[in-house]
C-alpha positions in Angstrom: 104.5 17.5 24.6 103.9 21.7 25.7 99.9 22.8 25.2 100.3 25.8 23.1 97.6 28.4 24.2 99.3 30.9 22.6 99.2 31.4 18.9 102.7 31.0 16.9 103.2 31.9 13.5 104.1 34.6 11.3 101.0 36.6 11.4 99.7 38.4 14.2 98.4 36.9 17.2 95.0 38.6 17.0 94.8 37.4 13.3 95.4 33.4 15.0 92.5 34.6 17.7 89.8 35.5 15.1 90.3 32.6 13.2 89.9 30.5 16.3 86.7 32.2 17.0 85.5 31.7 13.8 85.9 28.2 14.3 84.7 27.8 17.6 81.5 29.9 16.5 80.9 27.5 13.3 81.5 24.0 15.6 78.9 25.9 18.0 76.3 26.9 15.6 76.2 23.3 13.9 75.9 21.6 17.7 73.0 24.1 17.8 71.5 23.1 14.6 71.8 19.3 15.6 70.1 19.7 18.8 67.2 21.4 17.3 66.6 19.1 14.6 66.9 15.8 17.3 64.1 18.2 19.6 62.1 18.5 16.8 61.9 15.0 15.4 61.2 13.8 19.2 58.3 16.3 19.5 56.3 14.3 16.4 57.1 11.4 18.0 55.3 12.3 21.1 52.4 13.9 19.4 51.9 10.8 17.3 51.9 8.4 20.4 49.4 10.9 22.1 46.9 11.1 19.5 47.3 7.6 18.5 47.1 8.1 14.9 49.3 6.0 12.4 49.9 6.9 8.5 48.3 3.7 7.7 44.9 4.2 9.7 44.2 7.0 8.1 44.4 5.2 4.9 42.3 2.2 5.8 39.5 1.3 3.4 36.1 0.2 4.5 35.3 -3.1 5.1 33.1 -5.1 3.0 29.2 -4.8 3.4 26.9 -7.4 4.8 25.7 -9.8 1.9 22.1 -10.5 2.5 21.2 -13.6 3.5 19.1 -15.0 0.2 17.2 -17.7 2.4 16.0 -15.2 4.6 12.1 -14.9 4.4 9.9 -11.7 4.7 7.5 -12.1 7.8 4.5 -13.4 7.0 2.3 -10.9 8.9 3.8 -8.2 7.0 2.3 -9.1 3.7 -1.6 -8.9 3.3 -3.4 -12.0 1.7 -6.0 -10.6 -0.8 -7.7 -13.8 0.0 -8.1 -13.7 4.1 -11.5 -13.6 5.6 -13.1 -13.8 2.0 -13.6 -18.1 2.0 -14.9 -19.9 5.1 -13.2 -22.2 7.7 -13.8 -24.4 10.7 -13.5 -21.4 13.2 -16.1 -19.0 11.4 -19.3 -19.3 13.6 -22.6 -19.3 11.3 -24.6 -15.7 11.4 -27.1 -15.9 13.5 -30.5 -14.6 12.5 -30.5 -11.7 15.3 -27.1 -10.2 14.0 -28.3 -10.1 10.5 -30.0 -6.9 9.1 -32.4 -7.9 6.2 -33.8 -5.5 3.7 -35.3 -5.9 0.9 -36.4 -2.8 -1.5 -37.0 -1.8 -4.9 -34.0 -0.1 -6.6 -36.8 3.5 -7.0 -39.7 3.7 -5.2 -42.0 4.2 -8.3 -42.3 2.7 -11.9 -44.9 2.3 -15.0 -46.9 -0.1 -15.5 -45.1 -2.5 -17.7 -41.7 -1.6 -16.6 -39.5 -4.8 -14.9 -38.4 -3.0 -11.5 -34.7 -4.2 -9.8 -35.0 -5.4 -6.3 -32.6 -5.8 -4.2 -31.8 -7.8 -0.6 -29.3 -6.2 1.5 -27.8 -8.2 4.1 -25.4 -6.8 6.7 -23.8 -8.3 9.5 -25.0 -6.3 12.8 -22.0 -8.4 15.3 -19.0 -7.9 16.7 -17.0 -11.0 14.6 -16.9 -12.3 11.4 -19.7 -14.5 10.3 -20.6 -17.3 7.3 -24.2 -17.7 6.1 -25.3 -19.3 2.8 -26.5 -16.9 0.2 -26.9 -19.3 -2.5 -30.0 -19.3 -4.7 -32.2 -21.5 -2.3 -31.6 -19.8 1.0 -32.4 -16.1 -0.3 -36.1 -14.6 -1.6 -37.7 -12.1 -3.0 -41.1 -11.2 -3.2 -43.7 -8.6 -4.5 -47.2 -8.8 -2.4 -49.4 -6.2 -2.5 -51.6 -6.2 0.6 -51.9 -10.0 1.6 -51.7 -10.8 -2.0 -48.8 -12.6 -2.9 -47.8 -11.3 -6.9 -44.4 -12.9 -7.5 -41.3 -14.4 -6.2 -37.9 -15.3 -7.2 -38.4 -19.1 -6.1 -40.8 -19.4 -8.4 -39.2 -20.2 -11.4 -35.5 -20.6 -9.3 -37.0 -23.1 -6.4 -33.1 -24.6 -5.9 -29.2 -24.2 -6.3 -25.8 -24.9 -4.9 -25.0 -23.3 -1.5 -22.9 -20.3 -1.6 -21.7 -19.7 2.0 -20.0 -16.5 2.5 -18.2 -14.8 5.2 -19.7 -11.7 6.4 -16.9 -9.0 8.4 -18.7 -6.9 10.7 -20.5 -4.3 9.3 -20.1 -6.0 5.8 -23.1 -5.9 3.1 -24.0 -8.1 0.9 -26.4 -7.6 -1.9 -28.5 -10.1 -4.3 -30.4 -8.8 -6.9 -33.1 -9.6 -9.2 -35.5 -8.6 -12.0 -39.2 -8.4 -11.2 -40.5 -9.2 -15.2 -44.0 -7.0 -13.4 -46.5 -9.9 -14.2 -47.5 -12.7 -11.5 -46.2 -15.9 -10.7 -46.7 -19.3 -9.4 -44.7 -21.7 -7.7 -43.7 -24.1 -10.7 -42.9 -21.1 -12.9 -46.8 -20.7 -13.9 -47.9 -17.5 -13.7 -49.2 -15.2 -16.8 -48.1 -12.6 -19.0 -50.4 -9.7 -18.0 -49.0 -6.8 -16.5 -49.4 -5.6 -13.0 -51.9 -3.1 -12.6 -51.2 0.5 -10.9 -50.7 0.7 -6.9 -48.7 0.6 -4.0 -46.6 -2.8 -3.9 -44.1 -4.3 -0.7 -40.8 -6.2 -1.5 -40.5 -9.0 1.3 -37.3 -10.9 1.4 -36.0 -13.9 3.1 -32.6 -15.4 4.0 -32.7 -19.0 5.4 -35.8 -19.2 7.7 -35.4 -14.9 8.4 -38.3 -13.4 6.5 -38.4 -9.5 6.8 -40.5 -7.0 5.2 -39.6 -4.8 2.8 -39.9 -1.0 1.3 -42.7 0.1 -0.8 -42.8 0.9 -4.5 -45.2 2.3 -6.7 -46.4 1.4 -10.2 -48.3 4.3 -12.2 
């Protein structure tokens, strides 16, 4: 069979030439259109694979958080016992009598005659450690003397009790207290009811075998 370049028909050859053209230009322009479309598709690919992102990582959820562990206990350092240092034990050393302060006093330093003065006996712990001592009833005194004459004390009518041992922190006070009734007494709880006269009186105290003497006060 004879390739016909030239065009053969009853219209014009330039009429068979445009339409040709026309043709060639349309079958051109769609090849065009398909290789930029393939280009384009290949250059997501590639930027995908680069940056390593996929549709579905972006969409992950969180994981679920950690349940605690209910059997897990808080440290028992962290949690302050009201309790500690306030009881004795077997490794609390007894106060010695050197690193105990002792003093006793009158609450004012002057009353009338016929008024029942508050005394006190402060105890302090002078060392460097925690301490026990017993300040129960028997093992702590107070006394009023005026001079070398004894007037009263609290063991008069109180001679005895339970121990009360307490542990004293460094630099801790503790303070008893009592009620001088301003009359004189006896060991035995004999004494009478006459008032104390006017003058200059001492409060002496004592805690175990530690006897200390103490401020003065003044009855008008």
């Amino acid at each position: 069979m004879a390739l016909h370049l030239r065009p053969v028909g009853p219209e014009p050859a330039q009429t068979y030439w445009v339409r040709r053209a026309v043709v060639a230009a349309a079958a051109l322009l769609v090849l065009v259109l398909l290789l930029q479309l393939l280009g384009r598709i290949g250059g997501d690919e590639d930027r995908l694979a680069q940056s390593g992102a996929t549709p579905s990582a972006s969409a992950a959820s969180p994981g679920p958080l950690p349940t605690p562990d209910p059997s897990a206990s808080a440290d028992p350092s962290a949690t302050a016992d009201p309790s500690a240092g306030a009881t004795p034990s077997a490794s609390t050393a007894a106060c010695a009598d050197d690193v105990l302060r002792v003093e006793p006093a009158a609450t004012d330093e002057s009353y009338a005659v016929g008024d029942q003065p508050r005394l006190e006996l402060r105890i302090t712990n002078t060392g460097a450690a925690p301490c026990s001592r017993d300040l129960g009833q028997a093992a702590v005194e107070l006394q009023v003397v005026s001079g070398d004459d004894r007037i009263w004390s609290s063991d008069d009518c109180a001679p005895g009790g339970e121990t009360d041992v307490v542990v004293l922190q460094p630099g801790a006070v503790e303070t008893s207290t009592v009620t001088w009734p301003g009359t004189r007494s006896l060991p035995g709880c004999q004494g009478d009811d006459e008032p104390s006269s006017a003058g200059t009186y001492r409060v002496n105290g004592r805690v175990g075998e530690l006897r200390e003497q103490g401020a003065s006060f003044v009855l008008r």
